[in-house]
N, C-alpha and C positions, 0 to 999 in steps of 0.2 A: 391459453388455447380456447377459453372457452368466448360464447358469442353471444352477443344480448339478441333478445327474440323482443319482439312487439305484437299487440293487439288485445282483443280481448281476453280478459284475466291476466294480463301480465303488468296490471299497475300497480304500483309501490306505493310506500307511506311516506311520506318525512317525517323525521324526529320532529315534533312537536315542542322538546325539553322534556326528558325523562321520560318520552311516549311509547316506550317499545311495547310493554305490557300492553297498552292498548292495543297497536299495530300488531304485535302477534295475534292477539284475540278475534282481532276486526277480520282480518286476512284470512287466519283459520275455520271464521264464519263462514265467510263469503265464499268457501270451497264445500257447504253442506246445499244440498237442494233444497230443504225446508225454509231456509233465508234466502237463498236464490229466486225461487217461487213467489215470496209474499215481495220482498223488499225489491228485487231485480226487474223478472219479470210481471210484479205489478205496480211497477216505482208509475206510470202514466197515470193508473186508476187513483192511487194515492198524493199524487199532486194534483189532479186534477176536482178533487173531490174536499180537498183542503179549506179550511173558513176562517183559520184562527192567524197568527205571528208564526209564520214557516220556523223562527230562529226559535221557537217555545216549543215546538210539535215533533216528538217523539219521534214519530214514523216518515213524518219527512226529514229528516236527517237521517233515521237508516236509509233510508230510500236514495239520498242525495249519495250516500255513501257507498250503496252497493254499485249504484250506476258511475260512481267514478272509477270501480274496481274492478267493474265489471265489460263494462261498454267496449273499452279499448280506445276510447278516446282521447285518454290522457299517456296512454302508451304508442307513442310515433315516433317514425326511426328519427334522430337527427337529420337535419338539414345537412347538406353536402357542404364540405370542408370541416365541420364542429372536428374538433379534438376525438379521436377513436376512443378514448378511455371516457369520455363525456360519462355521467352519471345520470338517468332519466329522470327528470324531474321530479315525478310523484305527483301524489294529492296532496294536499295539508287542511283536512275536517276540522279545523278549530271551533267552527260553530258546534258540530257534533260534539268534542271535548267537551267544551263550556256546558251544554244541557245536561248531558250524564252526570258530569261532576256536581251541578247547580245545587248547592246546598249539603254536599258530603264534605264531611270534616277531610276525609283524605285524597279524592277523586278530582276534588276543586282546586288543587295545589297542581305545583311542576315538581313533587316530588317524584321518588320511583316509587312502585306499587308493586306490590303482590297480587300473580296475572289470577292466580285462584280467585282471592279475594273480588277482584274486578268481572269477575265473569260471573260468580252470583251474584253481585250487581246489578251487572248487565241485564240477569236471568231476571230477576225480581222487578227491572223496568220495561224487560216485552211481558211480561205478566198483566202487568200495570196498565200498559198502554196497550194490551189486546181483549180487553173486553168486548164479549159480543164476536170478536172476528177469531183468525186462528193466527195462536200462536205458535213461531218455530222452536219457541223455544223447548216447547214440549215433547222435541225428537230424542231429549239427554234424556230424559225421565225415565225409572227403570225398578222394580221391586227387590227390595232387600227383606231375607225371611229369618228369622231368628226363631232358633229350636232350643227351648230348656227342658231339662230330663231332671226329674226332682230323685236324688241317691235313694231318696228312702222309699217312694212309692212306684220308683218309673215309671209314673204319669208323664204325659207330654202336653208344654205348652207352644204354640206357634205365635208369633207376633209379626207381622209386616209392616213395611216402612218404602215411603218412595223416595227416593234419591235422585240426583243429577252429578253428582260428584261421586265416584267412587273410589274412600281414601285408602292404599297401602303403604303397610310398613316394610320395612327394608331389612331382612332380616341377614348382617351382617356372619352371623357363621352360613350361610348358605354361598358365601362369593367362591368362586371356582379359581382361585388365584390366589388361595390363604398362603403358599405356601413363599411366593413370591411379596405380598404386604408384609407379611411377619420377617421377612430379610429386609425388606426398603424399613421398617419402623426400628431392626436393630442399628441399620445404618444409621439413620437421622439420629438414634438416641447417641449413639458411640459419637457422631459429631457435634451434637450441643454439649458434650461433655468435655468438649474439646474447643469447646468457643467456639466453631463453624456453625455454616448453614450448606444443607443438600441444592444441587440446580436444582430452579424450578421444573426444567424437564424430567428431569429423575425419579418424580412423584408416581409411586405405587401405587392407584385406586382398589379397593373391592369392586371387582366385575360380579356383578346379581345377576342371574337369568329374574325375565319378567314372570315365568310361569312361577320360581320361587316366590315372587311378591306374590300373588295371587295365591300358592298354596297355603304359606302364612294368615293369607286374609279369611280361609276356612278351614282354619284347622281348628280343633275346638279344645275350648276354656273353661277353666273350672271357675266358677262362681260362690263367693262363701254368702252366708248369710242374706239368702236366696228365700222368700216367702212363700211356700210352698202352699198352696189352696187345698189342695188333698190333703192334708197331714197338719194343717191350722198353725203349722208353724216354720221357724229360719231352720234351713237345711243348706248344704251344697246342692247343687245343680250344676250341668254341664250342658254350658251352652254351644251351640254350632251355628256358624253365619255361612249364608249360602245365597246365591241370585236368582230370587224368585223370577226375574225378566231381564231382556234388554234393550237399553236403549232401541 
């Protein structure tokens, strides 16, 4: 039932081999205003302003990239008669690929990737390549404050940290469906002991709320053998992480 739309912002990636991590990344981009801005609506000033090997030059390949994604010009209905199920063509950025990857042990391959990994990548090549202009990359950027409480003098120390990444743990007694996992994990055990295996449909996950991840990420830790400035020496302290900003 559902129905393909066409136009601007509705173009696609092709698998490149193993390119999804990129295309999620790219795509995901190209839905923030900050790359919209520099790489979209100022992909003219950027080509036109260009002096080196287009296929070497950072910013003209985002540029090349956002205006395929962006334009609408590679998103048109079929021509009358195609097959109704016809699949839209897409873009395929292989010049873009080849320069990112240019010279990464893992980036440069048709392996799969880790979209994290790739995306501070990404982050550290609009760094690179936005000297002097602005960077979009600077809209993830965000203050992480770390509070330590020394046991024995209750002095306090503060330390800050800027991030773009902000990583949580998954704190498995928090899923709200324990009671449903702990029945699908006796099932599965009672059947490998029986030489079976469970369907794959039948598979019980931990359901997390996201706010749990997040209370996990500040709730606070005890710290052993902590140097304590007041008191000239190793103490516990009890540290607490908290977001100074965001993005």
């Amino acid at each position: 039932s559902l129905k393909p739309i066409y136009g601007p912002g509705y173009t696609g990636m092709t698998n490149m081999g193993n390119s999804c991590y990129l295309n999620s990344v790219m795509q995901t981009l190209f839905k923030i205003p900050d790359f919209i801005h520099k790489y979209f609506d100022g992909a003219e000033s950027i080509f036109s302003n260009a002096t080196g090997d287009p296929a070497e030059d950072f910013n003209i390949q985002m540029a090349k990239l956002g205006y395929g994604l962006l334009s609408g010009k590679y998103s048109v209905p079929p021509p009358p008669g195609s097959p109704v199920d016809a699949d839209p063509p897409g873009i395929c950025p292989r010049m873009f690929k080849t320069l990112i990857g240019k010279g990464h042990p893992e980036f440069s391959t048709k392996k799969q990737q880790d979209v994290h990994e790739f995306l501070l990548h990404l982050l550290t090549l609009l760094e690179r390549n936005s000297k002097n202009h602005e960077n979009p990359g600077e809209c993830f950027k965000f203050q992480v404050e770390e509070r330590f409480q020394c046991s024995t003098s209750k002095k306090v120390k503060y330390l800050t940290r800027s991030e773009v990444i902000l990583p949580l743990s998954i704190p498995l007694d928090a899923a709200i469906n324990k009671d449903e996992v702990a029945a699908y994990e006796a099932r599965k055990t009672e059947a490998e002991s029986l030489g079976k295996h469970l369907a794959p449909d039948s598979v019980v996950r931990p359901r997390i709320k996201f706010f749990s991840c997040l209370e996990s990420f500040t709730q606070s830790e005890v710290i052993n053998n902590f140097y304590s400035t007041a008191v000239g020496n190793n103490v516990t302290a009890r540290k607490t992480t908290r977001l100074a900003s965001f993005p």
